[in-house]
N, C-alpha and C positions, 0 to 999 in steps of 0.2 A: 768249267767251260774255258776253254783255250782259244783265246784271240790273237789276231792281227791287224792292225789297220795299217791301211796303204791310201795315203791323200798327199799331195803336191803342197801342201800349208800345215807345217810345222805344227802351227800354233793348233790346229783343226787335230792334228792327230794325237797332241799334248790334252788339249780340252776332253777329247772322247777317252783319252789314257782316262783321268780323272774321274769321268762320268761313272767307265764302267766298273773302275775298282772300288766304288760302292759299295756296289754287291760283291759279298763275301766271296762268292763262287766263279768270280771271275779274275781270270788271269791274263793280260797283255801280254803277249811271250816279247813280240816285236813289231816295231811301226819301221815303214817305206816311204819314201817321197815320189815314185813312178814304178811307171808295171814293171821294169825290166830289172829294177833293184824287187820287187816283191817277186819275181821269177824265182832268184837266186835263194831269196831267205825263206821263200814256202819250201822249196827241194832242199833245204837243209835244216828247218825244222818248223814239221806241219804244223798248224793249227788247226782246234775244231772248225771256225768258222773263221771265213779272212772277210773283213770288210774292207769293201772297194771305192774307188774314187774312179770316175767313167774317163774325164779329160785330162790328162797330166802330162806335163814335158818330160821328155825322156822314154817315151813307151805310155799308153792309156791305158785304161785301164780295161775295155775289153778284148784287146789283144791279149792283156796279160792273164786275164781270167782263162780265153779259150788257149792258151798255153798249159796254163797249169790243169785245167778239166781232160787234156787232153793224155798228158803225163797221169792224171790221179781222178778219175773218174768219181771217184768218193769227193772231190773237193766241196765243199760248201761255200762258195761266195756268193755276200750279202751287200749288193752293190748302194752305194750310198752318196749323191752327188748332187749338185743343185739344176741340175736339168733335167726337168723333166720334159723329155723327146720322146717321142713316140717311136723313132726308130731305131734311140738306144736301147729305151725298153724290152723293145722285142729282141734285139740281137741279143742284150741281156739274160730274157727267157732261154732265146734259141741255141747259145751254148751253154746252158745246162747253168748258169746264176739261181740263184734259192731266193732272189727275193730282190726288189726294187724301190727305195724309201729317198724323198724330198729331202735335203739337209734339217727344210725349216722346221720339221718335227723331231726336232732333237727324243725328245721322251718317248719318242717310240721305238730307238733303236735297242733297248734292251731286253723289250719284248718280241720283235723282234727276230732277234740273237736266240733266244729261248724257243722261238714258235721254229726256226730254222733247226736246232737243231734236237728237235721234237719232230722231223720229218714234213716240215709245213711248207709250202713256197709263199713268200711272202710280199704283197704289193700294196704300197704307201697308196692313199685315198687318190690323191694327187697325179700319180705315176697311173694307178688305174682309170681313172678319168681321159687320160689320153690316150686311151687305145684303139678307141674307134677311128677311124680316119673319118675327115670332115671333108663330103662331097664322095664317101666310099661306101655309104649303107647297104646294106642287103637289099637287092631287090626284092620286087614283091613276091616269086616266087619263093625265094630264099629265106624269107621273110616267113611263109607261111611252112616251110620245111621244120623252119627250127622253133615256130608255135605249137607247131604237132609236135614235138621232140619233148618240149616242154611241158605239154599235157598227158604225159605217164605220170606227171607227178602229181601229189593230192595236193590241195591247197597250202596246208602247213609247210611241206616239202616246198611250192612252191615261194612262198613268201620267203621262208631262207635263206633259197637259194638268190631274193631279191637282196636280202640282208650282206651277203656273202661277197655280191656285186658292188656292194656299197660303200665295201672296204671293211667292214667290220668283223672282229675277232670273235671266237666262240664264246668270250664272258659276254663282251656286249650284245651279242646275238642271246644269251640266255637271259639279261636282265632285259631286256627288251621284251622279250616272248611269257619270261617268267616260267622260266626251264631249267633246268640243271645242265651246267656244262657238258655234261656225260650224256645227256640225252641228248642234245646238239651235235656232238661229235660224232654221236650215232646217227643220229636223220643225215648227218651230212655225208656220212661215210655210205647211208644205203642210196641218197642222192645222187654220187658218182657211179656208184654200181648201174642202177636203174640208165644211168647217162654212158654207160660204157668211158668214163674221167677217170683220170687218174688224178687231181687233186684239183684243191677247190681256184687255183689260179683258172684251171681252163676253165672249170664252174662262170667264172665271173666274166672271165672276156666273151664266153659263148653266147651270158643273159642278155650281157650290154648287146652282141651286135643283134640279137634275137630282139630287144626293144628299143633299137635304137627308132628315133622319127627320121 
């Protein structure tokens, strides 16, 4: 797997150098200090996945992501920053990012990286916790819309898909239930079908605003 990170602190994009050459199977090709130096160095040589930094001098970093998504539709960025906002978040989702993770969970970025380019969208416990807007609930008709929406599913189905909202991954979602990964991946793949989703992001922002109080 082929990395980039793009962060405004040296030191940040030194320390994640570090982390990720761990593992065997990861390569840093090139690190950024702003969007507009990562413009230049993804169009001259991709990487599988570019992790992003959201605020930076010089160009930010979702300019610079719906720049390059825009050039390379294929791109996979996996934006990674200490703010979690709710309306980076989304912009985030909204131009096509794979995934949105809190700095302070260092140990999660290499999973991650993996679950990203395993076809997964991926959002930090943290980042997903802010999505609902606060004083923006579904009303109660709305509220009852997406209860009935929710009850095509059986129990099992449903409790997953509670799992799923909770930020949890398909291992811990199987040690929890006491299921085999492969069966997880399955209920949750028949999960989106039955939901007309396309992947388990919309999965989770739809349970929250469906239970939200």
């Amino acid at each position: 797997m082929k990395v980039a990170i793009v962060d405004d602190d040296p030191i940040v994009c030194s320390s994640l150098s570090t982390i990720l050459i761990q593992d065997s199977e990861v390569e840093v090709l090139w690190t950024a200090y702003d969007g507009t130096s990562a413009v230049k160095q993804y169009q001259s040589l991709k990487p599988d996945v570019l992790l992003m930094d959201v605020q930076m001098s010089g160009g930010n970093g979702l300019d610079a992501a719906r720049e390059i998504i825009n050039d390379d539709e294929q791109a996979r960025i996996l934006f990674l920053t200490t703010f979690a906002d709710k309306s980076y978040i989304e912009q985030a989702l909204s131009i096509g990012g794979k995934g949105y993770l809190i700095k302070q969970d260092v140990a999660s970025v290499l999973p991650a990286l993996q679950a990203v380019m395993a076809g997964q969208v991926v959002l930090g416990a943290k980042a997903l916790s802010q999505l609902p807007l606060e004083g923006n609930s579904p009303d109660a008709s709305s509220h009852s819309q997406e209860s009935d929406h929710f009850a095509a599913l059986s129990s099992r189905e449903r409790e997953i898909a509670a799992l799923v909202a909770q930020g949890l991954d398909n291992h811990d979602i199987a040690s929890r239930l006491f299921l085999s990964e492969g069966t997880i991946r399955n209920r949750i793949s028949d999960i989106l079908t039955k939901l007309d989703m396309t992947n388990r992001t919309q999965l989770a922002i739809s349970w929250i605003h469906a239970h939200a109080s």
